[in-house]
N, C-alpha and C positions, 0 to 999 in steps of 0.2 A: 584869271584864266581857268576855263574849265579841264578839267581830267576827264579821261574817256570814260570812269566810273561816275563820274557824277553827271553827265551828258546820258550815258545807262537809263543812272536811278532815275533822271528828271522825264526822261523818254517813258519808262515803267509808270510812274506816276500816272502821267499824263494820257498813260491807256490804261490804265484801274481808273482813272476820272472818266472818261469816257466809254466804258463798260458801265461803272455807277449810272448814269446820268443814261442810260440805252434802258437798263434794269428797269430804273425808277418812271421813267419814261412809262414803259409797258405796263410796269405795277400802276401806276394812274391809273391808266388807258384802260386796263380791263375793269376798273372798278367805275367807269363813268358810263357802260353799258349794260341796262334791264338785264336781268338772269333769263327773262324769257326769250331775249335776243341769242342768245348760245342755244336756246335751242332750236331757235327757230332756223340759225343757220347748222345746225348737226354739229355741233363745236362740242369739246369739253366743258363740262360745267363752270361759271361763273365761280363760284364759291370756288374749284379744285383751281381755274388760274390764277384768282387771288393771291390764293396760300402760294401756288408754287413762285408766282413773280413774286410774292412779296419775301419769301423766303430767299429769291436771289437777290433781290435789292438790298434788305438787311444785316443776311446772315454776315458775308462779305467784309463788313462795317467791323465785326464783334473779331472773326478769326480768321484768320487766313485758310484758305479753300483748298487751292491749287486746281487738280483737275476737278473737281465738285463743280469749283468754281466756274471752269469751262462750260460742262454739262450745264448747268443751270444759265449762263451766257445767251447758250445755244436756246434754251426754255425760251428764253426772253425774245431770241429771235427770230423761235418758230411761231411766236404768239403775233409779233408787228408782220411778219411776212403772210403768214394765212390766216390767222382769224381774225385779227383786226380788222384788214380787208375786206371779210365776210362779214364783221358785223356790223361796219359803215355802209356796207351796200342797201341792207337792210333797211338801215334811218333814211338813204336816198328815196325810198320807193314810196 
């Protein structure tokens, strides 16, 4: 039978697995499009989302964050919300 702490932690888990897997998701994503694609859509550099998605994918892994870990989240979900977007539109045309 479970306890409401261990229902908790499994619950917590299961959203740090699901944050990972959004991160890593993005840190892909920006590495499978040309550097001249950012600019052509006026995005942030290629090279700067790498680092930063890759830095939220990983860091995460090594130490615990807390709010960091938020803010860089959020990196990851400004990148699949606008510029992904913007830079699949690009490969459509």
């Amino acid at each position: 039978m479970f306890g409401v702490l261990q229902l908790q932690n499994g619950v917590m888990a299961l959203i740090h697995l699901a944050l990972l897997v959004v991160t890593l998701f993005a840190f892909i994503s920006s590495l499978l499009y040309p550097a001249e694609a950012y600019r052509a859509a006026g995005k942030w550099t290629k090279q700067g989302w790498a680092i930063l998605l890759g830095v939220a994918a990983f860091l995460p892994l090594i130490i615990s964050l807390g709010i960091i870990q938020i803010a860089l989240t959020i990196a990851a979900l400004v990148y699949l919300a606008d510029v992904r977007p913007a830079l699949s539109s690009l490969r459509r045309r």
